[in-house]
SEFIPA-96066 format. One record per residue: residue number from 1; residue in three letters; chain; x, y, z of N, C-alpha, C in turn. Coordinates in steps of 0.05 Angstrom, whole numbers, padded with zeros to 5 digits. Layout:
+-----+-----+-------+--------+--------+--------+--------+--------+--------+--------+--------+--------+
:   n : res : chain :   n_c1 :   n_c2 :   n_c3 :  ca_c1 :  ca_c2 :  ca_c3 :   c_c1 :   c_c2 :   c_c3 :
+-----+-----+-------+--------+--------+--------+--------+--------+--------+--------+--------+--------+
: NUM : ALA :     A :      X :      Y :      Z :      X :      Y :      Z :      X :      Y :      Z :
...
+-----+-----+-------+--------+--------+--------+--------+--------+--------+--------+--------+--------+
// end
This chain:
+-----+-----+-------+--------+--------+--------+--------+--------+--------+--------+--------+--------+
:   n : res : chain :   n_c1 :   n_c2 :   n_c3 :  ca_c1 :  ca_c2 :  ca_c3 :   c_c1 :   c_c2 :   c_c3 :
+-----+-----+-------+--------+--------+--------+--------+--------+--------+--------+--------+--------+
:   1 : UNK :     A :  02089 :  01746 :  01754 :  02092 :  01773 :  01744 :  02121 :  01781 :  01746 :
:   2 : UNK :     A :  02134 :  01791 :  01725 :  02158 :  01803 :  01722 :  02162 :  01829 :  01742 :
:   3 : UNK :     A :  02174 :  01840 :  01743 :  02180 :  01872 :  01767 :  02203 :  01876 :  01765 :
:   4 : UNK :     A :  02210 :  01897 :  01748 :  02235 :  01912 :  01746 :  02227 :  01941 :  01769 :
:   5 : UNK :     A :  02247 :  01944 :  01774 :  02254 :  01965 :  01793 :  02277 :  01983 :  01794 :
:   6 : UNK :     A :  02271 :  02010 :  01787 :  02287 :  02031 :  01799 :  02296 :  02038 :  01828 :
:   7 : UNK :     A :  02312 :  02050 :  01829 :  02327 :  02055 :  01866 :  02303 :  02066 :  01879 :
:   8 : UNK :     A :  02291 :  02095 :  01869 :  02273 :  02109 :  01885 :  02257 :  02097 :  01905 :
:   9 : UNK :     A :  02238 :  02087 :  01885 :  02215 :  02070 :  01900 :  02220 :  02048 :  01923 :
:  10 : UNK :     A :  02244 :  02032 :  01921 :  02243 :  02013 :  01944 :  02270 :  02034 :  01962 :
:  11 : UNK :     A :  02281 :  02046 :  01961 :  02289 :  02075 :  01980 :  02263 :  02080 :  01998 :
:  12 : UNK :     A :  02248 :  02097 :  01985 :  02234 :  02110 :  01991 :  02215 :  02094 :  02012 :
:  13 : UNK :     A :  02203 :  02064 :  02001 :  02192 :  02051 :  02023 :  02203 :  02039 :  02046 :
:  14 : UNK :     A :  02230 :  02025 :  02046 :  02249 :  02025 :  02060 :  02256 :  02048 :  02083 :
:  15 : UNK :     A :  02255 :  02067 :  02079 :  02260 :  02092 :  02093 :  02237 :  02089 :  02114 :
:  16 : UNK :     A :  02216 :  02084 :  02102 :  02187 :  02086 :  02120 :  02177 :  02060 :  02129 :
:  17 : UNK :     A :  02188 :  02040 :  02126 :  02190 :  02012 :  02141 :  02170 :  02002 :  02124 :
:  18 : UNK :     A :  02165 :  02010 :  02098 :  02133 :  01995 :  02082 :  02155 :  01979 :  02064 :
:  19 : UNK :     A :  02180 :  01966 :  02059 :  02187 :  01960 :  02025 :  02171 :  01924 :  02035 :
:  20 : UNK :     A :  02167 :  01915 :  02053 :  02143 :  01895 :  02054 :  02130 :  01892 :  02032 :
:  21 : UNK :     A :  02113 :  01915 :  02040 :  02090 :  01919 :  02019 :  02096 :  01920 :  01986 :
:  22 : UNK :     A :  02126 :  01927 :  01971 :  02131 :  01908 :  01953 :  02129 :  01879 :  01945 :
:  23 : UNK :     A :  02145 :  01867 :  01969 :  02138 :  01844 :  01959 :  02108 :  01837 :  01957 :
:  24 : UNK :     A :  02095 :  01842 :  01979 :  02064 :  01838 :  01980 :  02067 :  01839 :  01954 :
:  25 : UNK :     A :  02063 :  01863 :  01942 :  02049 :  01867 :  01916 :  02063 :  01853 :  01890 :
:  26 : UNK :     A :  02091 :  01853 :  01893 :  02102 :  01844 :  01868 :  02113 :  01815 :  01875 :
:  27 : UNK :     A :  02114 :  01804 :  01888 :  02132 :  01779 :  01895 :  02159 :  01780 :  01896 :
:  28 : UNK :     A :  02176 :  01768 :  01861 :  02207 :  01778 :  01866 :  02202 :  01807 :  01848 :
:  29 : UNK :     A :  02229 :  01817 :  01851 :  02239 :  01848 :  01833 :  02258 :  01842 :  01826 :
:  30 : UNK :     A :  02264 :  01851 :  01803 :  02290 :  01847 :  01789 :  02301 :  01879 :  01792 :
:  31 : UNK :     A :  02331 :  01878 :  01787 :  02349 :  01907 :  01794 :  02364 :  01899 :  01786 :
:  32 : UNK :     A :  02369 :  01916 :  01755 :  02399 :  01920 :  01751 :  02420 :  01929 :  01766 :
:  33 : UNK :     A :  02444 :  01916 :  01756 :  02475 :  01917 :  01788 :  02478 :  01952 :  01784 :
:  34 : UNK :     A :  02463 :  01969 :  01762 :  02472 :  01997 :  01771 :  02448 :  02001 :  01786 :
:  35 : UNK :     A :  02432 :  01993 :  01798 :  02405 :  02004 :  01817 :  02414 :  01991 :  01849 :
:  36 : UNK :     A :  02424 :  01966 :  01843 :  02444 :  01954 :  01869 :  02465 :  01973 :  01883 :
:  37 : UNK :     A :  02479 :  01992 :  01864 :  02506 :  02006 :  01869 :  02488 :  02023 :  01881 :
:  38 : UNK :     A :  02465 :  02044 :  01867 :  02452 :  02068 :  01884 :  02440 :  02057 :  01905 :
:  39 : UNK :     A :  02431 :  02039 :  01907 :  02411 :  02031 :  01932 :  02440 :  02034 :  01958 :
:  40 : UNK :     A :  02464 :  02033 :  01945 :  02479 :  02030 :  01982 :  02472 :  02022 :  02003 :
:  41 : UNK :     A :  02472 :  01988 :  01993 :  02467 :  01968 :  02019 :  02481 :  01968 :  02047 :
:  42 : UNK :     A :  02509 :  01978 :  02039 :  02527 :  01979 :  02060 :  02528 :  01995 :  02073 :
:  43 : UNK :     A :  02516 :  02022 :  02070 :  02519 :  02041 :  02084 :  02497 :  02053 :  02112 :
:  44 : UNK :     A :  02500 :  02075 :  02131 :  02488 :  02074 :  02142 :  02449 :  02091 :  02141 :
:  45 : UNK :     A :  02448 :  02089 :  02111 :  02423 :  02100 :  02106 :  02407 :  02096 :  02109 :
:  46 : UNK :     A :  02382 :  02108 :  02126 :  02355 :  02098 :  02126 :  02348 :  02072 :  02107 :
:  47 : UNK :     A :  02339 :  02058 :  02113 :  02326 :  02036 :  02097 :  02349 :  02011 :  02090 :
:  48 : UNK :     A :  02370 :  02020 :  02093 :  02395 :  02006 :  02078 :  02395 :  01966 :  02083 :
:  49 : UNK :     A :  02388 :  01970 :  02112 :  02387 :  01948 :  02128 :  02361 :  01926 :  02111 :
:  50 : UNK :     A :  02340 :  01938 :  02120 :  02321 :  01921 :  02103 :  02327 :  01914 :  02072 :
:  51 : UNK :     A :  02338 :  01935 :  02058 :  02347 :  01927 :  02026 :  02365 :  01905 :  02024 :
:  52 : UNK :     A :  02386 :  01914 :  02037 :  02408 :  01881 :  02041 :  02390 :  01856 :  02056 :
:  53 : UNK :     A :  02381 :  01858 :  02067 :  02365 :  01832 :  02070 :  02345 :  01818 :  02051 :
:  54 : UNK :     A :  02329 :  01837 :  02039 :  02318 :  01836 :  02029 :  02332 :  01827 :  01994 :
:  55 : UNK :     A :  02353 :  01831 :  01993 :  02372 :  01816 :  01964 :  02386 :  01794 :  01981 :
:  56 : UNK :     A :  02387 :  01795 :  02002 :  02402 :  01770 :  02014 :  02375 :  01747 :  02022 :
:  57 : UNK :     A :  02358 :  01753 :  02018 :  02338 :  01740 :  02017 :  02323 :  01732 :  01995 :
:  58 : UNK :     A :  02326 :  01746 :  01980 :  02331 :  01737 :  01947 :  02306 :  01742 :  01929 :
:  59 : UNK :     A :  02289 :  01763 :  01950 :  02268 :  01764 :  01942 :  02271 :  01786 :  01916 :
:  60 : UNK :     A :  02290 :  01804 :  01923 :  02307 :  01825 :  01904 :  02329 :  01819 :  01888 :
:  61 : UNK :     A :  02322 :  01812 :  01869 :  02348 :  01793 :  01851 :  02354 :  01812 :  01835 :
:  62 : UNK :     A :  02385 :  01812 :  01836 :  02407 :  01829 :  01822 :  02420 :  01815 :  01795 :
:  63 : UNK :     A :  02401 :  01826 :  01774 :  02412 :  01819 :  01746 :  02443 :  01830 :  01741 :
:  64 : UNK :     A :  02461 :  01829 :  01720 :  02486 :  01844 :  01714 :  02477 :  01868 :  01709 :
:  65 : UNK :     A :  02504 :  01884 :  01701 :  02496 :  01908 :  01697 :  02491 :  01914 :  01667 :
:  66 : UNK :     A :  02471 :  01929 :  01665 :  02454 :  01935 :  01632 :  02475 :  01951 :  01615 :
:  67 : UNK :     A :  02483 :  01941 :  01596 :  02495 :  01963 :  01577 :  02489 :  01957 :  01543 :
:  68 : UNK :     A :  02458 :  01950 :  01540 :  02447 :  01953 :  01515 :  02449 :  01978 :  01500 :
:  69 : UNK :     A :  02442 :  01984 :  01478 :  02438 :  02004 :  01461 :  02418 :  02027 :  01478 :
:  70 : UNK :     A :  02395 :  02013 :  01482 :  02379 :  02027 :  01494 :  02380 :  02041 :  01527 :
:  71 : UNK :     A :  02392 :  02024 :  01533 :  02417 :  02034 :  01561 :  02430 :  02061 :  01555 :
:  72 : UNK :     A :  02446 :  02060 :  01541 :  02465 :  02081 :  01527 :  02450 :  02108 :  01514 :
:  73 : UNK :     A :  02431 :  02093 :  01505 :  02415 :  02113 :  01485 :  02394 :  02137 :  01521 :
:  74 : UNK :     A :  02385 :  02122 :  01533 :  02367 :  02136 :  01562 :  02388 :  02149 :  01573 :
:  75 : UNK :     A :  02411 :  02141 :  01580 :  02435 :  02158 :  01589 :  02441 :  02178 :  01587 :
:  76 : UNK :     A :  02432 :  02192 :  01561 :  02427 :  02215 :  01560 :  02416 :  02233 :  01562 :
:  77 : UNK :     A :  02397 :  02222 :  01577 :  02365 :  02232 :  01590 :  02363 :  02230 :  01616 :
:  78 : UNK :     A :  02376 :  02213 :  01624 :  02375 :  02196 :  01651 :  02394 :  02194 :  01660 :
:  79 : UNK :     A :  02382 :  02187 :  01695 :  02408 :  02179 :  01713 :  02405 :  02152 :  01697 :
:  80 : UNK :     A :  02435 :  02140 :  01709 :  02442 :  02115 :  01696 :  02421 :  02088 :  01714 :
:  81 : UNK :     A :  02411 :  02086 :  01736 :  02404 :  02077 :  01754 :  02373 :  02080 :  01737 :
:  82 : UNK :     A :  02365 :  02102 :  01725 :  02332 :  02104 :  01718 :  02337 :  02086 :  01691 :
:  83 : UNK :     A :  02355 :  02097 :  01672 :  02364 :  02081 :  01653 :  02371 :  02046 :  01649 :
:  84 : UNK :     A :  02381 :  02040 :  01661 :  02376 :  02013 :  01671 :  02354 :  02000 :  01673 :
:  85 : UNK :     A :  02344 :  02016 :  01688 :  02314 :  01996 :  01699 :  02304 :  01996 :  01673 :
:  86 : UNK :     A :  02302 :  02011 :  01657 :  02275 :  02018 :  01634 :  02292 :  01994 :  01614 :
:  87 : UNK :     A :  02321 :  01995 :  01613 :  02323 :  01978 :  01592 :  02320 :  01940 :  01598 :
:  88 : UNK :     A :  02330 :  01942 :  01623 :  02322 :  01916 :  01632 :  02300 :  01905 :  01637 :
:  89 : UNK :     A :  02274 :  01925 :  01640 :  02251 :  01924 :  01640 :  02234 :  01909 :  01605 :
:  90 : UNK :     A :  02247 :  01930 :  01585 :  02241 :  01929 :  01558 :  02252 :  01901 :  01547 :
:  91 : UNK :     A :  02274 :  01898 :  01555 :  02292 :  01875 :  01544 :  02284 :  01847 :  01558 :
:  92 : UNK :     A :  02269 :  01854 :  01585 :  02263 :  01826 :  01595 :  02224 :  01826 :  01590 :
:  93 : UNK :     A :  02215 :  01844 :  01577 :  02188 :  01845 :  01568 :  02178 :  01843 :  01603 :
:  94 : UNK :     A :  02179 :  01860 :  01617 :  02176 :  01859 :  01647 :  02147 :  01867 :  01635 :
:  95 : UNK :     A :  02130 :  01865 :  01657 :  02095 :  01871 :  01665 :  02102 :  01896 :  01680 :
:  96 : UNK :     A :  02113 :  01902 :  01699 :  02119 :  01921 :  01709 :  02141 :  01939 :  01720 :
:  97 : UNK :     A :  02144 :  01957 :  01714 :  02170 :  01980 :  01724 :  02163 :  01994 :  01746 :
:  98 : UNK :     A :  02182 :  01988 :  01778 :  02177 :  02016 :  01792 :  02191 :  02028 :  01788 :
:  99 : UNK :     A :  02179 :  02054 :  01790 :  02191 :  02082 :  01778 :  02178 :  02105 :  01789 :
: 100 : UNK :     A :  02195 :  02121 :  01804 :  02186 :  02139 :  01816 :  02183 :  02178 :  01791 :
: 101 : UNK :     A :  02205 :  02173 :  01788 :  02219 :  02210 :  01780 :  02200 :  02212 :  01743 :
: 102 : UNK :     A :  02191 :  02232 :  01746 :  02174 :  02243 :  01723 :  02186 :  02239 :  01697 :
: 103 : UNK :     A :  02208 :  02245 :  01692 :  02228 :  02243 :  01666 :  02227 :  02208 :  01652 :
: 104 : UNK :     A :  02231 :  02195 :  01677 :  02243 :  02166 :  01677 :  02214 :  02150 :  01667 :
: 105 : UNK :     A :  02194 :  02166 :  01674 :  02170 :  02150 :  01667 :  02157 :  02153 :  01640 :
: 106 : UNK :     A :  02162 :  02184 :  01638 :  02153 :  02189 :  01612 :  02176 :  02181 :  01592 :
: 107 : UNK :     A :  02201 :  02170 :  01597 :  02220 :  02156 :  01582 :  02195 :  02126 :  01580 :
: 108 : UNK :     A :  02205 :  02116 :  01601 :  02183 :  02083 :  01602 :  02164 :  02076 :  01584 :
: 109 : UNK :     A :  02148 :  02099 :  01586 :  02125 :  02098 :  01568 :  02119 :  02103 :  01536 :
: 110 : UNK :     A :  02142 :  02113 :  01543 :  02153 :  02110 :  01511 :  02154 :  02082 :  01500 :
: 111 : UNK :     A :  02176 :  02070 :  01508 :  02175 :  02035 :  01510 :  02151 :  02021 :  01519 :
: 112 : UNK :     A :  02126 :  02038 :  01523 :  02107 :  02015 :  01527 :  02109 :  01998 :  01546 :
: 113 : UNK :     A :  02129 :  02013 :  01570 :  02123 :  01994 :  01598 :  02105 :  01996 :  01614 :
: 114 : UNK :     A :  02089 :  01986 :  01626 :  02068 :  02001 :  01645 :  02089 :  02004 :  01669 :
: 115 : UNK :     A :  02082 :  02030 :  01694 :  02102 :  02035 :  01711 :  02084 :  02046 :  01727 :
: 116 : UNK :     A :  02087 :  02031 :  01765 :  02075 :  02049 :  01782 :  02114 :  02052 :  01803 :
: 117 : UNK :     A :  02098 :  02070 :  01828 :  02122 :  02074 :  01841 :  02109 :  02075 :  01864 :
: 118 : UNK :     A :  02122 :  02084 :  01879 :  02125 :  02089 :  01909 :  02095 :  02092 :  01928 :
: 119 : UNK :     A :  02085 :  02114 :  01912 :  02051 :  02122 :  01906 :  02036 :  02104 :  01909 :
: 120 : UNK :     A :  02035 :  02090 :  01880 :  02025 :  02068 :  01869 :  02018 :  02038 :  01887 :
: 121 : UNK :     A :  02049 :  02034 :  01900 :  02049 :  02013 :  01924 :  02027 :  02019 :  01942 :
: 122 : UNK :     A :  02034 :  02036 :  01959 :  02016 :  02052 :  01978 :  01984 :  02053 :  01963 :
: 123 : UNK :     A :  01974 :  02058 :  01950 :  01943 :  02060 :  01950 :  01940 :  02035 :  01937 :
: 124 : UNK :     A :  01950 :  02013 :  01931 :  01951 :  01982 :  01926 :  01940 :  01974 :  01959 :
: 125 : UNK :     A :  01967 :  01983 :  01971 :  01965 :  01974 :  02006 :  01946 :  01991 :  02022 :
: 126 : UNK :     A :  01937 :  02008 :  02011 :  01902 :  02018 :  02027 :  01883 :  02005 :  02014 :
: 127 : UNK :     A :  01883 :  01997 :  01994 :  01855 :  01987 :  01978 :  01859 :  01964 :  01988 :
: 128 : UNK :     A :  01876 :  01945 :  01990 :  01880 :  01913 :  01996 :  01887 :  01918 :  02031 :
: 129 : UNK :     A :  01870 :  01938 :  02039 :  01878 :  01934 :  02086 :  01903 :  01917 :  02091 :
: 130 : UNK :     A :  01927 :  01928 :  02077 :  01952 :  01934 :  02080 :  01958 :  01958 :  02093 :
: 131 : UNK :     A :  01947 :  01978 :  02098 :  01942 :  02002 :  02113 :  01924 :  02016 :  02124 :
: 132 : UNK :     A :  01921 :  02028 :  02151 :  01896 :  02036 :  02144 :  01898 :  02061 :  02150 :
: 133 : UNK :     A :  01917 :  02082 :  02135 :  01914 :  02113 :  02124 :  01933 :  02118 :  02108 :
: 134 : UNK :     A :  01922 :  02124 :  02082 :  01942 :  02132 :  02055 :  01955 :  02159 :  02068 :
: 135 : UNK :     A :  01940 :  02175 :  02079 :  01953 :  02193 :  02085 :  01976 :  02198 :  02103 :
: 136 : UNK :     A :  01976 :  02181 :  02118 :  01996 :  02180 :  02143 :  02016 :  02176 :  02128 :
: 137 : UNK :     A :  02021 :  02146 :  02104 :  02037 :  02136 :  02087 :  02052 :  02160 :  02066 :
: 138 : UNK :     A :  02037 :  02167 :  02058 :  02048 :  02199 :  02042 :  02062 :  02225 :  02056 :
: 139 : UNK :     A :  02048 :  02226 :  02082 :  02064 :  02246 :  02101 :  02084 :  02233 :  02112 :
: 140 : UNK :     A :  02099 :  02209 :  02117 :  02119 :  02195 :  02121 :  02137 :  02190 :  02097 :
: 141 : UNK :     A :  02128 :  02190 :  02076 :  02145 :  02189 :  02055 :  02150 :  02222 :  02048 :
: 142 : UNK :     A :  02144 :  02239 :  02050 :  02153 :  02266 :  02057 :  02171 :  02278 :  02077 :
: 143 : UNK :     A :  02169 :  02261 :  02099 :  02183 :  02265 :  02123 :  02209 :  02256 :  02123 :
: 144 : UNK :     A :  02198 :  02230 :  02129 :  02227 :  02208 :  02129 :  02241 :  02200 :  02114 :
: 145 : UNK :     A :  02232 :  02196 :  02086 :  02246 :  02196 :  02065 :  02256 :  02219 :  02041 :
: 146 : UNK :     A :  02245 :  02240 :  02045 :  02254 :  02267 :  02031 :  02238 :  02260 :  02012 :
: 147 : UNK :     A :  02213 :  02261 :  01999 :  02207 :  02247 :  01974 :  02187 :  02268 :  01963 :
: 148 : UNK :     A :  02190 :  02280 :  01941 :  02170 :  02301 :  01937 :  02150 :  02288 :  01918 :
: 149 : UNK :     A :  02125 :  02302 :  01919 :  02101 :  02293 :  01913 :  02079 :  02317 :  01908 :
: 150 : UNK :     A :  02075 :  02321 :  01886 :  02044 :  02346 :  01882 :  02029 :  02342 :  01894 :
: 151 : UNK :     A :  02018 :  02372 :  01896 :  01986 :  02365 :  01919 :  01970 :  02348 :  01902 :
: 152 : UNK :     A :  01973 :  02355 :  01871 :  01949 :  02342 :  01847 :  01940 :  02311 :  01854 :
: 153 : UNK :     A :  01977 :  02301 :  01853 :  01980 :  02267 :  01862 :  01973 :  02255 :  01883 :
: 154 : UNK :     A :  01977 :  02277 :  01902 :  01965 :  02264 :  01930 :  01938 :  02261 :  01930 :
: 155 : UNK :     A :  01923 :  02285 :  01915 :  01895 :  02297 :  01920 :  01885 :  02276 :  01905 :
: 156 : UNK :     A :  01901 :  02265 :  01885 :  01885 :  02243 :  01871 :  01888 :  02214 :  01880 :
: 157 : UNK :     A :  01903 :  02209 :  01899 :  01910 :  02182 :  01908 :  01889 :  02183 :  01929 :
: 158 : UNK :     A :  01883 :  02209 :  01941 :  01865 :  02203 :  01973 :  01840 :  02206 :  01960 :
: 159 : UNK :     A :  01838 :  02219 :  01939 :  01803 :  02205 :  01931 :  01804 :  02187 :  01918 :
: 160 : UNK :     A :  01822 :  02169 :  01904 :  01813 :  02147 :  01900 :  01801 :  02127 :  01926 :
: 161 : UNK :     A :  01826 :  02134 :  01944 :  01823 :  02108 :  01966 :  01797 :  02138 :  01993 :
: 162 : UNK :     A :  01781 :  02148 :  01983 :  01760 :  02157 :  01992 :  01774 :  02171 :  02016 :
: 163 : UNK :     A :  01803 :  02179 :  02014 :  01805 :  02201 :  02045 :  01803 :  02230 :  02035 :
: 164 : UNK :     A :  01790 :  02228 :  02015 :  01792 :  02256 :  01999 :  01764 :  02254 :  01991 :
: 165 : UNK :     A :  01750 :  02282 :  01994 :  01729 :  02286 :  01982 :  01730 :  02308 :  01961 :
: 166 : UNK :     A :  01709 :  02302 :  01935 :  01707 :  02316 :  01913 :  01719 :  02340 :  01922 :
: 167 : UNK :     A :  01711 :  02353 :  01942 :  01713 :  02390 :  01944 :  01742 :  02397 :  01960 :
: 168 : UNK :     A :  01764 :  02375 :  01961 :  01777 :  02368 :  01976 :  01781 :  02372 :  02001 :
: 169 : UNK :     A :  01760 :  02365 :  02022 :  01769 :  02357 :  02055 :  01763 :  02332 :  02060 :
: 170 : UNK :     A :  01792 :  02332 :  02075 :  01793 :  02300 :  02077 :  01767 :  02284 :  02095 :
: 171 : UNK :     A :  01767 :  02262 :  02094 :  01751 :  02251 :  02114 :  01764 :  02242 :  02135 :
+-----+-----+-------+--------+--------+--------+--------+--------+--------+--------+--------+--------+
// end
């Protein structure tokens, strides 16, 4: 399976000690060198540590940097880092895009990429006892990683994986 990737999503799990659970789910990821520059391997940011290893390990392979038409053309819509992914995604006929930010997806889908994110990982890793509370995972990606999220999305991720009931209280 192909896996293009935006910054957000492996940030965001990184921050909360889950970007594991990427590979679990995707094997390698590809990242354009402008998703490499935002990720700031070198620096001292939450998560930073596991990301550099994690490309030094090669499981996160860093393509060049994207400057197609369609690159150029999202740029105007997009951070350049969301832009990227979608075109390197499109151009390498990827199976899947992570992608976190609302704009960048409803760009994606335009192109006919399928795209989960951050979310997405996480109720993969509760359904497959990779975790055992979506919710703890969502209130840590709120916490520790600054990551905002609707009640709608949550409300709908914890009844899928059954910590949510119809009338919403949790179980």
């Amino acid at each position: 399976m192909l896996v293009v990737s935006n910054t957000s999503p492996l940030i965001a799990l990184a921050c909360i000690g889950r970007l594991s659970l990427v590979r679990a789910y995707c094997g390698e990821v590809q990242i354009p060198a402008q998703v490499r520059d935002e990720l700031k391997t070198e620096s001292d940011r939450p998560g930073a540590e596991a990301l550099n290893k994690a490309i030094s390990d090669g499981w996160i392979k860093v393509s060049s940097h994207v400057k197609s038409d369609l690159f150029h053309a999202l740029c105007t819509e997009l951070h350049e880092g969301e832009a990227a992914a979608i075109a390197l995604a499109v151009s390498s006929s990827a199976d899947l895009l992570l992608l976190d930010e609302r704009d960048a997806r409803k760009a994606a889908t335009r192109w006919n990429v399928e795209v989960t994110g951050a979310v997405g990982i996480l109720l993969w890793a509760k359904l497959n006892g990779k975790t055992s509370s979506l919710k703890n995972e969502l209130g840590l990606l709120r916490k520790k990683a600054g990551f905002r999220l609707s009640q709608e999305i949550e409300d709908k991720a914890l009844r899928a994986v059954g910590e949510l009931s119809q009338s919403g209280k949790s179980k």
